[in-house]
N, C-alpha and C positions, 0 to 999 in steps of 0.2 A: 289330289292336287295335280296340275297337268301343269308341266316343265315343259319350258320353249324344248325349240329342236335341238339337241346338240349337236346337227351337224355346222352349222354355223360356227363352234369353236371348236370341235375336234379334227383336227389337219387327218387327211388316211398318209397312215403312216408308210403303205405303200410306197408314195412317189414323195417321201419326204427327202431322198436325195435330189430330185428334180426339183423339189420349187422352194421358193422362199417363203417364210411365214411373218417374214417383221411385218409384211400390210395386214394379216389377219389380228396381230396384237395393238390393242385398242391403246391408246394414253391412258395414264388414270393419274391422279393425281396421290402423291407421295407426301405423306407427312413423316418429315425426318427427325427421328428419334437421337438427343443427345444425352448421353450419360451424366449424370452431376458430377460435376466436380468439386474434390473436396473441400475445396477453399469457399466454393459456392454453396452452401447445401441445400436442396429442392426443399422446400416447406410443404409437407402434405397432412392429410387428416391423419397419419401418426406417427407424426413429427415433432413427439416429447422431447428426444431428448435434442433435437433442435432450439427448438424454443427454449429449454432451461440452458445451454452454451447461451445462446443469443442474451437471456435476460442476465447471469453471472458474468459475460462481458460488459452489459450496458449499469451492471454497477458499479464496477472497477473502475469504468472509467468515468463516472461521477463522482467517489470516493477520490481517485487524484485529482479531480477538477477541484475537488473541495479543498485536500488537502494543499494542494497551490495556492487557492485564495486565502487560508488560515495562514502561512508562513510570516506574508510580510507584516499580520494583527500583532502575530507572536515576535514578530523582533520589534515592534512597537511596542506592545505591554513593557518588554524586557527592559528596553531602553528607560520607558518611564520609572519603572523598580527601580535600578540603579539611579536615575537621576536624583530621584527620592532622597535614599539612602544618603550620597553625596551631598545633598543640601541638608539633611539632618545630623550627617556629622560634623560638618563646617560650623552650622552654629553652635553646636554643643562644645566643640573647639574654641569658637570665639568668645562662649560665654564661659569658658574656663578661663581665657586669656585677662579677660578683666576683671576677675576677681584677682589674678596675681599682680595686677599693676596696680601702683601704689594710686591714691585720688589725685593726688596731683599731677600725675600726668594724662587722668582720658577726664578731667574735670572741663564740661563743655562741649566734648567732644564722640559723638554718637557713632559715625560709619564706621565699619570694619576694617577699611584702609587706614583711616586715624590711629587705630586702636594699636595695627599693625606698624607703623611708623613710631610710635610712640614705647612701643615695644623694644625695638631696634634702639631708641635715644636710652632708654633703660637699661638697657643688656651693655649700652658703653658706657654710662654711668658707674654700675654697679663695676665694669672692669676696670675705670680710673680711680676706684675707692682699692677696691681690693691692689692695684697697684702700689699707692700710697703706704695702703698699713703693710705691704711687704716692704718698701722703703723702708720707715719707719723699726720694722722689726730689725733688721738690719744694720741700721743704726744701733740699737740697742743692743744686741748682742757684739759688735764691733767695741765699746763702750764699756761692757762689761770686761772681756776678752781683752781689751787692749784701754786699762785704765790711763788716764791722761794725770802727769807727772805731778800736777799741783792736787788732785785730787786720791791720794793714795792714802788717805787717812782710816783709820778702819774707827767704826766703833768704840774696839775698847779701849782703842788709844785716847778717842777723844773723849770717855770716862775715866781718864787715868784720875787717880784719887790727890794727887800731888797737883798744883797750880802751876805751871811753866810760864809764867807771864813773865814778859821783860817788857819794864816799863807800861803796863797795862796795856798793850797792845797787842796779846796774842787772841787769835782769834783762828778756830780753824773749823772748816767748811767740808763737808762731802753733798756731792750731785749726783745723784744717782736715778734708774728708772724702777718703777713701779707697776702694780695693776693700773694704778686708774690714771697715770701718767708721769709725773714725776716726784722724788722725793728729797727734801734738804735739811739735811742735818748741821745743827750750829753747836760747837762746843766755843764756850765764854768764861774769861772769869767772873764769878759772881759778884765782883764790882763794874763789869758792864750789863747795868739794867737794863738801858737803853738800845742795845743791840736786836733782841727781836723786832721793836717796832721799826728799827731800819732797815732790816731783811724785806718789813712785810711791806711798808713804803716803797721799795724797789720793787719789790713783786708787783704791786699795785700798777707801777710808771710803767712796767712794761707790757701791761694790757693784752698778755697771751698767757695769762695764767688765771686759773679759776682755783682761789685756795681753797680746800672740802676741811682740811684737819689742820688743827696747830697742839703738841702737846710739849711741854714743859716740865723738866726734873729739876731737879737741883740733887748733886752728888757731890758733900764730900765740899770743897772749897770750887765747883763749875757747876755753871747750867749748861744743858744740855737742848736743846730748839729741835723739833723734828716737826715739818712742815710736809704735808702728802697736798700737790695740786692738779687739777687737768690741766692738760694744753689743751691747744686751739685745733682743731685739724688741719693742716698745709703751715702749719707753723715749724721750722723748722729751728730746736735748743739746742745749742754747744755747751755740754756741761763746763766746759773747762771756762770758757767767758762768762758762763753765769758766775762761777766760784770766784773767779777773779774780781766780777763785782761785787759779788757778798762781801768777803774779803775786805776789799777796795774800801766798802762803804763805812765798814765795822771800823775800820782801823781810822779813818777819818774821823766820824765823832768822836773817838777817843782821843785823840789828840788835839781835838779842837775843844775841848774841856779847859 
């Protein structure tokens, strides 16, 4: 194989202090070589474990792209769960609500707001009764506590076995209260027959009484009247003016005899 000359490229190094050689060196073209950088990495024919970095980044970040677009489904579902739930126990609320109100008050009347107004008219209903019968209690135990002067008669006085009439006109009365509302005891000589039916005429005139019982003794030389009635409710009795009327009335027939 025969090679050009080399005198053409080798300088004599003789007079290589005398002459210059940058004209004997030729151009040539330079291909410049860069190192990779890490941030970059060169992909080549064995560039494993490039490629698997590259593919476990490009799943992470589709995994968060996913998991971003599932968040706002998942507070949607959530929302509608609880909406559920809240509209399932309102009604199960409002259908307990009307089974505890009486028909006369949701008769006709279907919405939930009715139901709930009518509830409220009920709740001060039932607290102007319970008012009442604490009045009332009140009364009665005052009554008991603090008998009223015309009505101090007890029982056994007015079974006494002896007749104290003067002039057939004694007649004595006890007013008292009761379970089922009120109760009146008549002691009579037993020459006023006509005394019960006067009581019970008075009872009658005064149309807040509902008589339930009437029982009758005869002891001895008196009868004995014990009369068990309802009141009315908002009816307001003063034992001491009923007695006064019983009284009143007893001794009037007898004397108009």
């Amino acid at each position: 194989m025969n090679f050009p000359d080399s005198s053409l490229f080798t300088p004599n190094f003789a007079y290589e202090n005398d002459l210059d050689f940058s004209s004997l060196i030729t151009p040539s073209t330079h291909v410049s070589f860069q190192e990779p950088k890490p941030c970059n990495p060169v992909i080549h024919s064995a560039g494993i474990e490039n490629d698997g970095r590259q593919n476990c980044e490009t799943t992470m970040t589709l995994s968060e792209i996913m998991k971003g677009d599932d968040e706002p489904k998942n507070k949607r579902a959530k929302h509608k769960e609880l909406e559920r739930q809240r509209r399932q126990e309102n009604t199960s609320l409002f259908k307990i609500l009307r089974y505890l109100l009486p028909s006369q008050y949701i008769k006709g009347k279907r919405s939930s707001a009715d139901h709930v107004l009518e509830a409220v008219n009920y709740i001060k209903d039932l607290q102007k009764k319970i008012k009442e019968v604490s009045e009332k209690r009140d009364r009665i135990k005052r009554s008991i506590t603090h008998p009223s002067s015309t009505g101090e008669f007890s029982i056994r006085s007015l079974a006494s076995s002896t007749c104290t009439c003067v002039g057939d006109t004694h007649i004595a009365v006890v007013v008292r209260p009761c379970l089922i509302g009120l109760e009146i005891v008549v002691s009579c000589c037993n020459r006023h027959e006509s005394c019960l039916s006067s009581v019970l005429q008075l009872l009658a005139q005064e149309q807040c009484f509902n008589i339930v019982s009437c029982i009758s003794t005869r002891l001895h030389q008196r009868f004995i009247h014990t009369i068990a009635s309802e009141v009315e409710e908002g009816i307001e009795v003063y034992f001491s003016e009923l007695q006064e009327k019983i009284i009143k009335i007893g001794t009037s027939r007898v004397t108009t005899r």
